[in-house]
PyMOL Python script that loads the backbone (N, CA, C, O; Angstrom):
from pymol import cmd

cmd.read_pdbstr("""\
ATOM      1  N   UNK A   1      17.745   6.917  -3.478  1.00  0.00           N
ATOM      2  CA  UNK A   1      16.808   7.258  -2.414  1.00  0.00           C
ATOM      3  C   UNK A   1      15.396   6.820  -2.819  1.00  0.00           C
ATOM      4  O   UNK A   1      14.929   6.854  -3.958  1.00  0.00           O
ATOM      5  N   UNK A   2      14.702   6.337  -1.524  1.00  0.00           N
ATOM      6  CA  UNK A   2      13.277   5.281  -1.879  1.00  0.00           C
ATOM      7  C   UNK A   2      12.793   6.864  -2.004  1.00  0.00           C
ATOM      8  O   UNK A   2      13.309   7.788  -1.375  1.00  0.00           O
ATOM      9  N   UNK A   3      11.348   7.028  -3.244  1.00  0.00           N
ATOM     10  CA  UNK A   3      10.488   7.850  -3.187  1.00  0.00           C
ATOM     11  C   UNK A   3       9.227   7.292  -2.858  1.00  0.00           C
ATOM     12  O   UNK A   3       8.763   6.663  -3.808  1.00  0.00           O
ATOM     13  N   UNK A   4       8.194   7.302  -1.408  1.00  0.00           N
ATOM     14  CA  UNK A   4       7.098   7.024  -1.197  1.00  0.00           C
ATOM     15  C   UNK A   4       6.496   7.892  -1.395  1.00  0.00           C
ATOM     16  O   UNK A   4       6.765   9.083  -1.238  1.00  0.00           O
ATOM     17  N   UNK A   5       5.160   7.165  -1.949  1.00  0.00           N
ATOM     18  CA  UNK A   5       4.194   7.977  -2.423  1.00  0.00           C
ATOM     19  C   UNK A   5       2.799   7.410  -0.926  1.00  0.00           C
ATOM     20  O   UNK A   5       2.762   6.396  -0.229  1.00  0.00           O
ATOM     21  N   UNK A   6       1.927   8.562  -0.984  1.00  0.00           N
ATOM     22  CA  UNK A   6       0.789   8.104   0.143  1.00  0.00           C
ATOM     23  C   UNK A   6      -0.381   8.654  -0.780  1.00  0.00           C
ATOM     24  O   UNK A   6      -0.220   9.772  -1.269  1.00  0.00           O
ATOM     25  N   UNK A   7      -1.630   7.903  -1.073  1.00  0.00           N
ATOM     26  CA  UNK A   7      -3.248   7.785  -2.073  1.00  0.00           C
ATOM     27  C   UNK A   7      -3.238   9.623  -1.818  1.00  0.00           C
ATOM     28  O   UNK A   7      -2.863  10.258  -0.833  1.00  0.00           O
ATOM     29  N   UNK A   8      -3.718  10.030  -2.926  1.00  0.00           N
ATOM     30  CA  UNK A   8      -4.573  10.932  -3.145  1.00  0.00           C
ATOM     31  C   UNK A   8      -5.827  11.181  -1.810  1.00  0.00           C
ATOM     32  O   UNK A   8      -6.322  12.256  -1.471  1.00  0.00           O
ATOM     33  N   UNK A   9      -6.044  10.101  -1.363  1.00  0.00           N
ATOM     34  CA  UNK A   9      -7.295   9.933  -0.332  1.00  0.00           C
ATOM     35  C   UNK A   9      -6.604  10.557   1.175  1.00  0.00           C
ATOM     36  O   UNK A   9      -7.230  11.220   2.002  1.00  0.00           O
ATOM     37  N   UNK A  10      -5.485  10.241   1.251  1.00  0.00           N
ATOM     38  CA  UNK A  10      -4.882  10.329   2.506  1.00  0.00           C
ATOM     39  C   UNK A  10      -4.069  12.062   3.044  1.00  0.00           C
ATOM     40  O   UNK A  10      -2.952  12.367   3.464  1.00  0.00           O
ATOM     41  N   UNK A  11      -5.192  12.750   2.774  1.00  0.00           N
ATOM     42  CA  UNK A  11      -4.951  13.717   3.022  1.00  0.00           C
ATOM     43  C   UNK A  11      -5.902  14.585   4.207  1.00  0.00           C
ATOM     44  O   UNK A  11      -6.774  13.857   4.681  1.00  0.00           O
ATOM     45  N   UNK A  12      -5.897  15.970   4.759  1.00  0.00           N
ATOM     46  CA  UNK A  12      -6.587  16.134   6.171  1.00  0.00           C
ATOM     47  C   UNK A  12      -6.288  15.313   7.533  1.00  0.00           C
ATOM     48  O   UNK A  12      -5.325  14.564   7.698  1.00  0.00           O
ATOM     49  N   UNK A  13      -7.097  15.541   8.284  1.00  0.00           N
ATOM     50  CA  UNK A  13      -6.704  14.610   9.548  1.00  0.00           C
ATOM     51  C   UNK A  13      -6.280  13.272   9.528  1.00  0.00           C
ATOM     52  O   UNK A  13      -5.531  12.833  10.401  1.00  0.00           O
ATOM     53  N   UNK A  14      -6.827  12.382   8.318  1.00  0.00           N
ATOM     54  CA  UNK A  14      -6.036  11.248   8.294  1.00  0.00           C
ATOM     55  C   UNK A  14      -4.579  11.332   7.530  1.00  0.00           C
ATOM     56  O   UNK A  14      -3.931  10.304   7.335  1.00  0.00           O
ATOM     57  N   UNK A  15      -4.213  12.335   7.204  1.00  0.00           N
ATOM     58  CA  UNK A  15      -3.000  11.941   6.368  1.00  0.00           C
ATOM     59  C   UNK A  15      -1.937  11.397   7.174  1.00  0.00           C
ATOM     60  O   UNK A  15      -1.162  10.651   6.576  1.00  0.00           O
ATOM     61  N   UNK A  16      -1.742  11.588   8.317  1.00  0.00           N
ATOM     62  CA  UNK A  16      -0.528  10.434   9.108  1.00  0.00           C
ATOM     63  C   UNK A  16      -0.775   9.375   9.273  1.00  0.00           C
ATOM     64  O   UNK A  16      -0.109   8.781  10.122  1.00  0.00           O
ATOM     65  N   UNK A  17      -1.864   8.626   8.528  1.00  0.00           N
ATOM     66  CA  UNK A  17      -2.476   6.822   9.223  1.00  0.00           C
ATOM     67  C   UNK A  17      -2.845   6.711   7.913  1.00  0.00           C
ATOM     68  O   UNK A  17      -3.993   7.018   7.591  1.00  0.00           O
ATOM     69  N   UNK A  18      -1.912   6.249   6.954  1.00  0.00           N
ATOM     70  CA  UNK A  18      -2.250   5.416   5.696  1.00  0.00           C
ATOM     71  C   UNK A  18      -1.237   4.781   5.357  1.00  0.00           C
ATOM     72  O   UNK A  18      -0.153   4.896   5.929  1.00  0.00           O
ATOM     73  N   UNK A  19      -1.496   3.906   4.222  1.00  0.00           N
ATOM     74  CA  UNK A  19      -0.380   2.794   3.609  1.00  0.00           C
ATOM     75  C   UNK A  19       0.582   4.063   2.265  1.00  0.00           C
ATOM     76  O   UNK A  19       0.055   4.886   1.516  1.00  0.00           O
ATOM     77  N   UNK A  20       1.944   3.757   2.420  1.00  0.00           N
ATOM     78  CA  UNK A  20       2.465   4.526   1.254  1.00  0.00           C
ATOM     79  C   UNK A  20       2.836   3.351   0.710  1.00  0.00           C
ATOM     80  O   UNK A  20       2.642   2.198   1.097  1.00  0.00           O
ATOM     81  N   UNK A  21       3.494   3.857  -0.407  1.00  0.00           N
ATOM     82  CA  UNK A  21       3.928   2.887  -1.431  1.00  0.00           C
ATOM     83  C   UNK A  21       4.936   2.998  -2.245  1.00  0.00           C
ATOM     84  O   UNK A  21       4.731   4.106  -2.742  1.00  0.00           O
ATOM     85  N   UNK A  22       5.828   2.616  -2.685  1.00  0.00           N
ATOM     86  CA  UNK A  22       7.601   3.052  -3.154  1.00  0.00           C
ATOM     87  C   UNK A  22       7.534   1.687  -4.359  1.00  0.00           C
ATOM     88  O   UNK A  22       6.704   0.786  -4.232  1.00  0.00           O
ATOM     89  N   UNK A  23       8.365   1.717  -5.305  1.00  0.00           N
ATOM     90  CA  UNK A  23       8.978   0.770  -5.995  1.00  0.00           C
ATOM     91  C   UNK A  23      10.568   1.061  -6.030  1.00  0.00           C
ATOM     92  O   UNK A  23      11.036   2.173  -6.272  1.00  0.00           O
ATOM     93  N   UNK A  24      11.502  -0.352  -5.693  1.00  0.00           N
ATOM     94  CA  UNK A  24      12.426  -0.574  -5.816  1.00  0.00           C
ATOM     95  C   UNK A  24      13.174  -1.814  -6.235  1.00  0.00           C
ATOM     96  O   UNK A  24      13.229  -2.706  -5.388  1.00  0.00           O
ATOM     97  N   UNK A  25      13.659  -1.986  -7.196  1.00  0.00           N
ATOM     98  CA  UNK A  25      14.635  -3.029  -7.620  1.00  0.00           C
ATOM     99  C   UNK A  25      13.652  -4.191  -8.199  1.00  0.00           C
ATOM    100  O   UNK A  25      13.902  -5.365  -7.925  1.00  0.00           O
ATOM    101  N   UNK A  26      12.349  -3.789  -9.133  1.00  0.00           N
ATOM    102  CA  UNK A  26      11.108  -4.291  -9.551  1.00  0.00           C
ATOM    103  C   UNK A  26      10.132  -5.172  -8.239  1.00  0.00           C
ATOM    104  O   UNK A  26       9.625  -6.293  -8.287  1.00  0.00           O
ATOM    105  N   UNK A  27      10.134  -4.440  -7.442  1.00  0.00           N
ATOM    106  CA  UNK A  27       9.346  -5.056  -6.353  1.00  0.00           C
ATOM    107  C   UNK A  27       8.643  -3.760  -5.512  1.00  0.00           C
ATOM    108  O   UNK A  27       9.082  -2.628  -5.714  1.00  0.00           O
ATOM    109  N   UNK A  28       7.669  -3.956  -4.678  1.00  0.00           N
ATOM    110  CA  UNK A  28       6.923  -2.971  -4.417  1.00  0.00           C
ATOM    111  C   UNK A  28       7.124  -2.632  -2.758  1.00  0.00           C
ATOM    112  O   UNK A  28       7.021  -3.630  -2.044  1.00  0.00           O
ATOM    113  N   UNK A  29       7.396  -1.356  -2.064  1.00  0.00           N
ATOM    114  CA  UNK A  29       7.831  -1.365  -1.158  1.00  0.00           C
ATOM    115  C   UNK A  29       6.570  -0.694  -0.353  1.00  0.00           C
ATOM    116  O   UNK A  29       6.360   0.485  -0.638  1.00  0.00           O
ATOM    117  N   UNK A  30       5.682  -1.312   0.642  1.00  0.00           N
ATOM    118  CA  UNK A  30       4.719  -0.974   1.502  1.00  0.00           C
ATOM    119  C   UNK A  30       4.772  -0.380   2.771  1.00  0.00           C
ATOM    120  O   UNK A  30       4.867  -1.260   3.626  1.00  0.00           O
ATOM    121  N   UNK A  31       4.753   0.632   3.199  1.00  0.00           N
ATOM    122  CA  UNK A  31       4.569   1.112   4.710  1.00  0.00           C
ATOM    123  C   UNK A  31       3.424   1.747   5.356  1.00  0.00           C
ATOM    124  O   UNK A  31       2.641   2.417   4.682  1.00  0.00           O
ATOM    125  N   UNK A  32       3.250   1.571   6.751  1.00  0.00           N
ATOM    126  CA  UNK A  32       2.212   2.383   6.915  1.00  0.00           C
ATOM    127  C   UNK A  32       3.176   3.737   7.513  1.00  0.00           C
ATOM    128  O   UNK A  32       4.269   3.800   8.075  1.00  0.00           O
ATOM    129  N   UNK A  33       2.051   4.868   7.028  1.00  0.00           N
ATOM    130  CA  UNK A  33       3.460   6.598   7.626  1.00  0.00           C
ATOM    131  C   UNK A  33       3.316   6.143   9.320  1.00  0.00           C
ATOM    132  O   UNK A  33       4.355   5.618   9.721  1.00  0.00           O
ATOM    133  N   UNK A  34       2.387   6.233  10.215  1.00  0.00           N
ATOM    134  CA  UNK A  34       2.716   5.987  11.382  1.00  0.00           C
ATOM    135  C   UNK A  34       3.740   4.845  11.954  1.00  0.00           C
ATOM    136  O   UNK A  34       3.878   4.960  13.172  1.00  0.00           O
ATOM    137  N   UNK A  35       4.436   3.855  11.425  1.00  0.00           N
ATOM    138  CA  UNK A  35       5.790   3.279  11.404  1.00  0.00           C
ATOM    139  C   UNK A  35       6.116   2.987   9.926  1.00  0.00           C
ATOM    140  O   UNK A  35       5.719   2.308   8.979  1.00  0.00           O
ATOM    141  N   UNK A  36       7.096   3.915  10.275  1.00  0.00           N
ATOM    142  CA  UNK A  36       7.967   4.110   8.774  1.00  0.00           C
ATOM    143  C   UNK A  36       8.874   3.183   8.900  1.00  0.00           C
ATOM    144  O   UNK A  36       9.403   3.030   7.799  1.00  0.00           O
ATOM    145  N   UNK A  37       9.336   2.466   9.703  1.00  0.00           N
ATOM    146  CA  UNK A  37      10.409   1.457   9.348  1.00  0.00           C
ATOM    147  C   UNK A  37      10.169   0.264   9.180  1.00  0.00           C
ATOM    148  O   UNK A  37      10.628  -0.570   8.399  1.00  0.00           O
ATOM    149  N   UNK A  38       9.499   0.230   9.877  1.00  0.00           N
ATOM    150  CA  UNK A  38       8.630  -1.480   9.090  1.00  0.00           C
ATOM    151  C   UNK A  38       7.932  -1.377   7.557  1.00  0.00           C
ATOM    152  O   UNK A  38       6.881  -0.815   7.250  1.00  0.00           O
ATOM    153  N   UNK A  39       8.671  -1.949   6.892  1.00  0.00           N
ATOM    154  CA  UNK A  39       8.776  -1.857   5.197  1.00  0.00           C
ATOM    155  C   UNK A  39       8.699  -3.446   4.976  1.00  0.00           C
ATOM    156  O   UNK A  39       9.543  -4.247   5.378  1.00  0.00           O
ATOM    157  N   UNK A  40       7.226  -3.835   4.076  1.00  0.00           N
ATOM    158  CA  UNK A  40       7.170  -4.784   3.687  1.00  0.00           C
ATOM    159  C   UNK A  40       7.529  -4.914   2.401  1.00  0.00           C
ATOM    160  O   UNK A  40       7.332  -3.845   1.823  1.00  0.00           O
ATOM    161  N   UNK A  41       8.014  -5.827   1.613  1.00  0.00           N
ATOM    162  CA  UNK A  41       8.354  -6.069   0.156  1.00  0.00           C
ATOM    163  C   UNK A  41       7.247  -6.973  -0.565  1.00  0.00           C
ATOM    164  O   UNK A  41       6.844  -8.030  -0.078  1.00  0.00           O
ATOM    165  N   UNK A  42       6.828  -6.474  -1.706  1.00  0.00           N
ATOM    166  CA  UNK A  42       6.028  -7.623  -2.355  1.00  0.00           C
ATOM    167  C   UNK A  42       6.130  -7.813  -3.807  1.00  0.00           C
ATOM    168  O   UNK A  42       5.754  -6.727  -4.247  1.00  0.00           O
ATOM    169  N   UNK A  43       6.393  -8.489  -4.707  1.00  0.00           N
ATOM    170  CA  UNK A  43       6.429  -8.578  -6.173  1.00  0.00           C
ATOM    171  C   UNK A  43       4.878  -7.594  -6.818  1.00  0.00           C
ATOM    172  O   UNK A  43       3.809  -7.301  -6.282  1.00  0.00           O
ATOM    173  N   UNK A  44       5.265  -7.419  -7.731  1.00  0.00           N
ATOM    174  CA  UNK A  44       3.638  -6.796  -8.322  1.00  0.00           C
ATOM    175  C   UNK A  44       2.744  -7.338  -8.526  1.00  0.00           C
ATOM    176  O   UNK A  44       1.657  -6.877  -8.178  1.00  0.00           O
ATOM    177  N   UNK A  45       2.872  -8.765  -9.295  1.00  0.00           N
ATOM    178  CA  UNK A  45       1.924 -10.220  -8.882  1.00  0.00           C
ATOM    179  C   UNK A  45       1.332 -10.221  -7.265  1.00  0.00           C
ATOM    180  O   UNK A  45       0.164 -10.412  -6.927  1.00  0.00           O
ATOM    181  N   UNK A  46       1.906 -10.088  -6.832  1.00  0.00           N
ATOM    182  CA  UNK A  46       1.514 -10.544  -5.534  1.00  0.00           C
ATOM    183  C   UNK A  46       0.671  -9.500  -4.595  1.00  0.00           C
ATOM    184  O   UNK A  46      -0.135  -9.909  -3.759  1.00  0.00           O
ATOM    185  N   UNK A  47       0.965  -7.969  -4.838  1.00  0.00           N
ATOM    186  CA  UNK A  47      -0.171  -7.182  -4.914  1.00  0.00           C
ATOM    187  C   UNK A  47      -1.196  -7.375  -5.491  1.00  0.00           C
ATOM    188  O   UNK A  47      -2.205  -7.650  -4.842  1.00  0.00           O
ATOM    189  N   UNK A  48      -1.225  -7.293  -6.777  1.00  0.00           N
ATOM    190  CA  UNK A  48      -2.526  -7.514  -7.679  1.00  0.00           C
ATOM    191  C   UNK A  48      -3.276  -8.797  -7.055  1.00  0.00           C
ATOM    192  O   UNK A  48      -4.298  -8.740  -6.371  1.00  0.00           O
ATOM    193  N   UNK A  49      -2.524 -10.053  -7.447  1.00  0.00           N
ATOM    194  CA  UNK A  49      -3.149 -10.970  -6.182  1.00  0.00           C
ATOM    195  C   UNK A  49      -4.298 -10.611  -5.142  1.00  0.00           C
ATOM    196  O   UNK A  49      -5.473 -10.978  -5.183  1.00  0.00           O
ATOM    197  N   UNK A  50      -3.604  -9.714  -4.099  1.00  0.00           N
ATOM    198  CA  UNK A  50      -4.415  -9.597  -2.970  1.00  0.00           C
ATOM    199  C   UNK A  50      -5.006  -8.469  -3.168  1.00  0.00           C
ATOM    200  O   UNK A  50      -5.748  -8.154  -2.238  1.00  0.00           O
ATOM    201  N   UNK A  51      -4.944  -7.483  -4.330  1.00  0.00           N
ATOM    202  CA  UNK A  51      -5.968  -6.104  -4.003  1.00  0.00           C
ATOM    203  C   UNK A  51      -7.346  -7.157  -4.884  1.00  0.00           C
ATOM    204  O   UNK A  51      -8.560  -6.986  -4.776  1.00  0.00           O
ATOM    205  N   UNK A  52      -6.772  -7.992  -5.543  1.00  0.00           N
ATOM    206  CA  UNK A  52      -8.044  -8.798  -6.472  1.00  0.00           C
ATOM    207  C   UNK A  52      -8.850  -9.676  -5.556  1.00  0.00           C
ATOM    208  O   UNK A  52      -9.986  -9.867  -5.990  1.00  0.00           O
ATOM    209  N   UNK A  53      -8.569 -10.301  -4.339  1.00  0.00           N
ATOM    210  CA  UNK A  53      -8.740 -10.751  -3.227  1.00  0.00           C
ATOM    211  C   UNK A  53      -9.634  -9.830  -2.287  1.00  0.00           C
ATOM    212  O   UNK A  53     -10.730 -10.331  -2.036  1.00  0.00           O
ATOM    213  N   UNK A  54      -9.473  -9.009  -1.911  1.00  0.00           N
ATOM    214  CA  UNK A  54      -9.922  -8.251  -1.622  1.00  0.00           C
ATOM    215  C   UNK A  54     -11.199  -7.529  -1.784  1.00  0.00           C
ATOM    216  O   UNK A  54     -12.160  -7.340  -1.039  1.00  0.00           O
ATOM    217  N   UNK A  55     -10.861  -7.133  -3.180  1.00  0.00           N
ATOM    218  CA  UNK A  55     -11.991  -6.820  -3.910  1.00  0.00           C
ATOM    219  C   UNK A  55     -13.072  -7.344  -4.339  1.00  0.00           C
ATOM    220  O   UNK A  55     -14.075  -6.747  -4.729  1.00  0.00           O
ATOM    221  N   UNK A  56     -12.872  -8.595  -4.272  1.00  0.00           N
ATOM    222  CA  UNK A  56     -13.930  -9.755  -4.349  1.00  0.00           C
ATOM    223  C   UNK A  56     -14.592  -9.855  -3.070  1.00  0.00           C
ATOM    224  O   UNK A  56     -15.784  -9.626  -2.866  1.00  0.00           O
ATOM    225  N   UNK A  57     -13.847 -10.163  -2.342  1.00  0.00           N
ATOM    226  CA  UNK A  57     -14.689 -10.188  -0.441  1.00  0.00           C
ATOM    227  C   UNK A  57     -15.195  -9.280  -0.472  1.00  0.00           C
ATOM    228  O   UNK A  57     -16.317  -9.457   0.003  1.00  0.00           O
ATOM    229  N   UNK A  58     -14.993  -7.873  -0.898  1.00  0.00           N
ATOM    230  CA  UNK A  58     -15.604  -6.542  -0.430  1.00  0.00           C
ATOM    231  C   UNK A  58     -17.268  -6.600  -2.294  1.00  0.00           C
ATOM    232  O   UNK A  58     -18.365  -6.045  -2.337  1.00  0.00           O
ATOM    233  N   UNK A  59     -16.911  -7.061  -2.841  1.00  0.00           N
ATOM    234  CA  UNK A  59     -17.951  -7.322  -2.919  1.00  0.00           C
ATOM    235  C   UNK A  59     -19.226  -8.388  -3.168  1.00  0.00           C
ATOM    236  O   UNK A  59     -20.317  -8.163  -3.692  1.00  0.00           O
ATOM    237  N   UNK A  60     -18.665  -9.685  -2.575  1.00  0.00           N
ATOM    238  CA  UNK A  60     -19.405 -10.419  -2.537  1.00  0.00           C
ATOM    239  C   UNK A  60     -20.072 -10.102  -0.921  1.00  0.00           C
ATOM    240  O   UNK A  60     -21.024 -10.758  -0.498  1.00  0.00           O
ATOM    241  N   UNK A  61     -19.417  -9.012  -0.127  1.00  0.00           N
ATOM    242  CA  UNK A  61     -20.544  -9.135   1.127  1.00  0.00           C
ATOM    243  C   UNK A  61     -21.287  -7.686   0.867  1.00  0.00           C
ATOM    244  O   UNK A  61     -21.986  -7.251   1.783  1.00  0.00           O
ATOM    245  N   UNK A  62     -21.173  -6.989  -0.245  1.00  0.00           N
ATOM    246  CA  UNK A  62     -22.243  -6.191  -0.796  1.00  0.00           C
ATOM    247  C   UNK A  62     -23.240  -6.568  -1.527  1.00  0.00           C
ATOM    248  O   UNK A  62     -24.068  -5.743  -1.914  1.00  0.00           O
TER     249      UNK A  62
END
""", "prot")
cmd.dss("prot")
cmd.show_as("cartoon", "prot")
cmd.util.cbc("prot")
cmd.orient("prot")
């Protein structure tokens, strides 16, 4: 059985509208709780990838 986890942050009125997050079969399993069945898959490379992506845009427009 998948165990999702949802941020520390995502709690109070937003806790039904965030990204959870599961690992299975060394790959990383993404959902948002408001549709739980749409489950994206991504390697852990490929997260890190884009939270590093990310994090750069968010602060090169700071």
């Amino acid at each position: 059985m998948i165990q999702w986890q949802k941020s520390t942050f995502s709690s109070g009125s937003d806790g039904a509208n965030c990204v959870e997050v599961a690992s299975s079969e060394g790959e990383l399993l993404l959902r948002e709780s408001d549709d739980p069945a749409r489950i994206l898959s991504v390697t852990c490379t490929a997260l890190a990838g884009l939270l590093h992506h990310l994090h750069g845009q968010h602060t090169a427009s700071t």
